[in-house]
N, C-alpha and C positions, 0 to 999 in steps of 0.2 A: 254756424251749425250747432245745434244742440248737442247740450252734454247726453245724451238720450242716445243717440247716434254718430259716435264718434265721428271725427275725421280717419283716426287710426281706422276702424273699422272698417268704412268704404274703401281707402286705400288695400288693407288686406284683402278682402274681399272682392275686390273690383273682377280680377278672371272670372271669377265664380259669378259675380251677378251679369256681366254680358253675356256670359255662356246662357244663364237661366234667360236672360231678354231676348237672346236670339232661336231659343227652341222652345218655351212654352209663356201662357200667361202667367203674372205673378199669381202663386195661390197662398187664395186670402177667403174669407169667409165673412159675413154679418158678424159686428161685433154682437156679442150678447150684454154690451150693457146697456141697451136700449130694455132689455129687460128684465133688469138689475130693479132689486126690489130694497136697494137702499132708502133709508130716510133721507130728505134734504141734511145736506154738513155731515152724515155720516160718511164713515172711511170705507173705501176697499183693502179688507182684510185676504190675508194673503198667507195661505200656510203651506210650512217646508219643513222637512226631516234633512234638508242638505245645505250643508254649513254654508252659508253665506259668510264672509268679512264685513266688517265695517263700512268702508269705501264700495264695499257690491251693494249693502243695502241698503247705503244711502244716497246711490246712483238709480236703484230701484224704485225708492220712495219719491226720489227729486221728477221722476218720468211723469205722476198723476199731475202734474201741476197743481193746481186752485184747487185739486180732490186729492184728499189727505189719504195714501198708504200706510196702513199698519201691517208689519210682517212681522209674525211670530213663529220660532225656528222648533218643532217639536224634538225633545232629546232620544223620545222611543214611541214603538208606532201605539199604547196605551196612551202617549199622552199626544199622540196627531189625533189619535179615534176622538178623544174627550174635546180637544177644540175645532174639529170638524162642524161644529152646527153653527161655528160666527164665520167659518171661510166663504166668500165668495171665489176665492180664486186660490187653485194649490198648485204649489211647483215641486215636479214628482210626481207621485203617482198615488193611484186610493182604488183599493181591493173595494170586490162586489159586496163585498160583506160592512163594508165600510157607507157604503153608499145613502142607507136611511141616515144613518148622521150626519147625512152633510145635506139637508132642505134649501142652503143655500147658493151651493157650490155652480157655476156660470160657465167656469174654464178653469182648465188643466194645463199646466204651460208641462209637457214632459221633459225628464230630466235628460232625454237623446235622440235618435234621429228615428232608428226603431220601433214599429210600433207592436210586432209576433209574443211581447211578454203582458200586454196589455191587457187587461181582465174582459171577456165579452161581453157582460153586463153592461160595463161601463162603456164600450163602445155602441153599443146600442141604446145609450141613454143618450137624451136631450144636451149634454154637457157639451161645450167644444173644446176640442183638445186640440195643441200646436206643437209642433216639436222642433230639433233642433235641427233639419236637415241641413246640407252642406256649410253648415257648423264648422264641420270636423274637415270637410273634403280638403283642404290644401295639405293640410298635416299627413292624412293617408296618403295622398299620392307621393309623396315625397316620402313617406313609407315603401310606396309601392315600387319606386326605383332602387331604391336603399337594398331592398331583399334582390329585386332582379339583378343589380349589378354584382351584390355577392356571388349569387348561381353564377353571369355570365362572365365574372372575370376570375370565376377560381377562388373567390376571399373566403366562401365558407365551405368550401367543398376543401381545398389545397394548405390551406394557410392559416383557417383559425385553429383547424386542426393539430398544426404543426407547433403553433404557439402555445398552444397548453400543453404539450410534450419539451417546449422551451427552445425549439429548433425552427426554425429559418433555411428553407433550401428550395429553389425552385421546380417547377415541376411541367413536364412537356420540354417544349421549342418555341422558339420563334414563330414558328409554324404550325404550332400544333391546334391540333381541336379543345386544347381544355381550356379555350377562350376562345370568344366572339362578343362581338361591336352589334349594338342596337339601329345602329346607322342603315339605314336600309332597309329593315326589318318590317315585317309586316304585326303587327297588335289587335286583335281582336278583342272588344269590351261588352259583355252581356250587363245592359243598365246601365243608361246617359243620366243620371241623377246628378247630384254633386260630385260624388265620387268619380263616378265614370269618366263625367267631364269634364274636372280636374285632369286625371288621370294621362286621358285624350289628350287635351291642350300640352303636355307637358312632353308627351310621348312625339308629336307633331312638331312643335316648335323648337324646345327643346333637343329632342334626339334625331328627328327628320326620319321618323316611324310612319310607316302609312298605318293609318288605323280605318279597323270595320268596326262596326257599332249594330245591336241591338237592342230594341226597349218598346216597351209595351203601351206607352203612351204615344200620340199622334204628338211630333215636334218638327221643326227646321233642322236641315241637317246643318252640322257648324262647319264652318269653313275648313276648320284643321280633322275634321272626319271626311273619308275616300264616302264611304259605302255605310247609310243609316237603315234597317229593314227590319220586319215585324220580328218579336220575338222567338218565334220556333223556327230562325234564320240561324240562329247559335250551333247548331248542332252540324251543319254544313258549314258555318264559319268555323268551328274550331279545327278541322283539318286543312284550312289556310296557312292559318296565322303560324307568329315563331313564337308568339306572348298571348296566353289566353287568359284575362282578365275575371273574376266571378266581382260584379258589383252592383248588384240587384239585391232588391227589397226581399226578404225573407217573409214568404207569403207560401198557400197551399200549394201555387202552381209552381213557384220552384224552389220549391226542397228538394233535394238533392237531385236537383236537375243535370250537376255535374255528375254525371255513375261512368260505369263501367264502359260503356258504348260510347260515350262521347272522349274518357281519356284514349281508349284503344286507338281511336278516329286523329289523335295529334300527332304532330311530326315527330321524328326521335329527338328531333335537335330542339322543339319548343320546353317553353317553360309555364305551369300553371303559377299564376297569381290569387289566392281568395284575400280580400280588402276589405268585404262587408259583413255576410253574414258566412259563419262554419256549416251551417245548416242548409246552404248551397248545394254541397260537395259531401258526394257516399263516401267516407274515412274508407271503409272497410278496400274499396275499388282504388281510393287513390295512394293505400300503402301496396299495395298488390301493383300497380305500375309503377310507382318507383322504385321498390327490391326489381322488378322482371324491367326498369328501364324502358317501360312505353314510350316516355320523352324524359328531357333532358334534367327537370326537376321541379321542384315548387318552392313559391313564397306563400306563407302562410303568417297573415296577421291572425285570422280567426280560427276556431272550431268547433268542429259540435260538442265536445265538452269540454268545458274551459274552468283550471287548466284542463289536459288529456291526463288521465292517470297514469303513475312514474312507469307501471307495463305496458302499453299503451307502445306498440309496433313502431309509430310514427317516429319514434326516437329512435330506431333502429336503423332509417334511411339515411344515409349521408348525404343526398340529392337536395333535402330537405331545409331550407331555414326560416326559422317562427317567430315571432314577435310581441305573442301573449296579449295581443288585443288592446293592446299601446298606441296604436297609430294612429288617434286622434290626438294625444294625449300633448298639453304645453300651453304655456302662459300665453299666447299669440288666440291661440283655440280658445280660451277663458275668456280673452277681452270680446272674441266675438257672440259667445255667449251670453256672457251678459248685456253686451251692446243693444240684440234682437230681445231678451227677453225685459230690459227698459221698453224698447223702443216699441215692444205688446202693450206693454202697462199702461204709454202713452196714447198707442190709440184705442185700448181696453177705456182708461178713464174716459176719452173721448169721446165714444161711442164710432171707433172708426174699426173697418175692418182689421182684424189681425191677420198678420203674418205669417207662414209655413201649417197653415192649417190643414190638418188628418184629416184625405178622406177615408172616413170608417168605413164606406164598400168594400175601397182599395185595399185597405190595411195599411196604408203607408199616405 
């Protein structure tokens, strides 16, 4: 196997690409170096404002084969603007303003999965752009239990509490309600993407969770999902479930889809999870249920303003625990990174379709 595409890398990633095999086609696009306006023997030029290592870009450059890679790392965006007219290809991103400098520019590899901070010029331009979806998904989901097991065994509600006072004492019974077992449980996921489906698989096999699932794309429902249905299914699924997932794309249609009506609508005993994007979920509505205890709490890796300012209510919930938008974050996530962003270069050189290609309809 090429060094372009680990072995490490398929092994990490293996859940994650049968999940993608078994509910949608791979999405790929026309490479645009068919019409790449290189001279014969010149290089694909390649420009980034984010540090690359040595060993990253010289696994990058090794991807062109026979067609020589030059990457050049800009230290501020004056001096990305100024070499913007030799790039064919940037890793990052390039504001509308930036765009006549770059005559040459082909594709955009973005720096993440995301695409709602993306300038609309540039999505409406010729350019193709790929990002890094289910990139990150193993890492979040394994975020996404880390938070719910705090909520559901007491660690951050009982106990971490207790440790920064330097005390240790237990709290309830044997019997009591300030704990519960995922075993049995029912998990609700809005967005089968990486994340979701990650999430899914883990919740299924893992904890023996029936999971509901909504998403807005036509897929195969996967074996470890009960119940797959159209997206405005969510709002009748969240008063199911015991685990209400947000792991959808940050798009017009749902921003803050998670409001007032749909927390009122959970059980007292569920727990809200958001994983993707903060701008999901109305802040204002989901500190308002958790001081009045609509349900039983929330994980929050994201939010709409990140951080939330030190007044900022959300710190006042003790139901509550956050993650600061970490949960892709690790050297495991890094290899797979640059494993797909070689293994574009390779079939960018090539003139082969690339990989995780943005539809700019979509947004994502």
């Amino acid at each position: 196997m090429s060094d372009n595409v680990s072995r490490r890398l398929f092994m990490a990633t293996a859940p994650a690409a049968a999940a993608a095999q078994a509910q949608r086609a791979p999405v790929t696009a026309t490479a645009p170096a068919a019409q790449s306006n290189r001279a014969p023997g010149e290089p694909i030029r390649m420009l980034t404002m984010i540090n690359l290592d040595e060993p990253e870009i010289a696994r990058i450059t090794r991807a062109g084969g026979s067609t020589k890679v030059e990457i050049t790392i800009a230290r501020n965006r004056d001096e990305f603007r100024a070499k913007l007219r030799d790039a064919e290809v940037v890793y990052g991103d390039v504001r509308a303003q930036e765009l006549d400098y770059a005559p040459r520019l082909k594709w955009m590899q973005a720096g993440g999965a995301g695409m709602e901070g993306t300038d609309p010029k540039l999505m409406a331009s010729p350019i193709v752009i790929t990002n890094f979806a289910r990139t990150f998904a193993p890492a979040i989901a394994e975020t996404a239990f880390g938070l719910l097991l705090c909520l559901t065994r007491g660690i951050s509600t009982h106990y971490m509490p207790q440790f920064a006072k330097r005390q240790m004492n237990p709290v309830g019974s044997v019997k009591s309600r300030d704990y519960w077992e995922l075993g049995g449980k029912t998990m609700g996921i809005v967005g089968m993407g990486g994340i979701g489906s990650e999430i899914a698989r883990r919740a299924h096999y893992g904890f023996g969770m029936t999971v509901l699932a909504t998403d807005a794309r036509p897929m195969h429902r996967p074996d470890f999902v009960a119940e797959l249905r159209e997206p405005a299914w969510y709002r009748e699924m969240a008063g199911k479930v015991d685990v209400l997932v947000g792991a959808a794309p940050h798009t017009r249609q749902t921003e803050k889809m998670f409001d007032e009506a749909v927390f009122r609508s959970m059980k007292k005993t569920a727990v809200f999870l958001a994983m993707s994007r903060g701008k999901l979920f109305d802040e204002v509505a989901l500190v308002k249920a958790l001081k009045e205890k609509w349900f039983w709490g929330a994980g929050l890796d994201v939010f709409p303003e990140e951080p939330p300012p030190q007044n900022h209510p959300i710190f006042d919930c003790p139901n509550v625990v956050m993650s600061a938008h970490t949960s892709g974050w690790g050297p495991e996530r890094q290899e797979r990174l640059i494993s797909l962003l070689a293994e574009n270069m390779r079939r960018y050189a090539g003139g082969l379709p690339l990989m995780n290609v943005v539809d700019k309809e979509k947004g994502y």
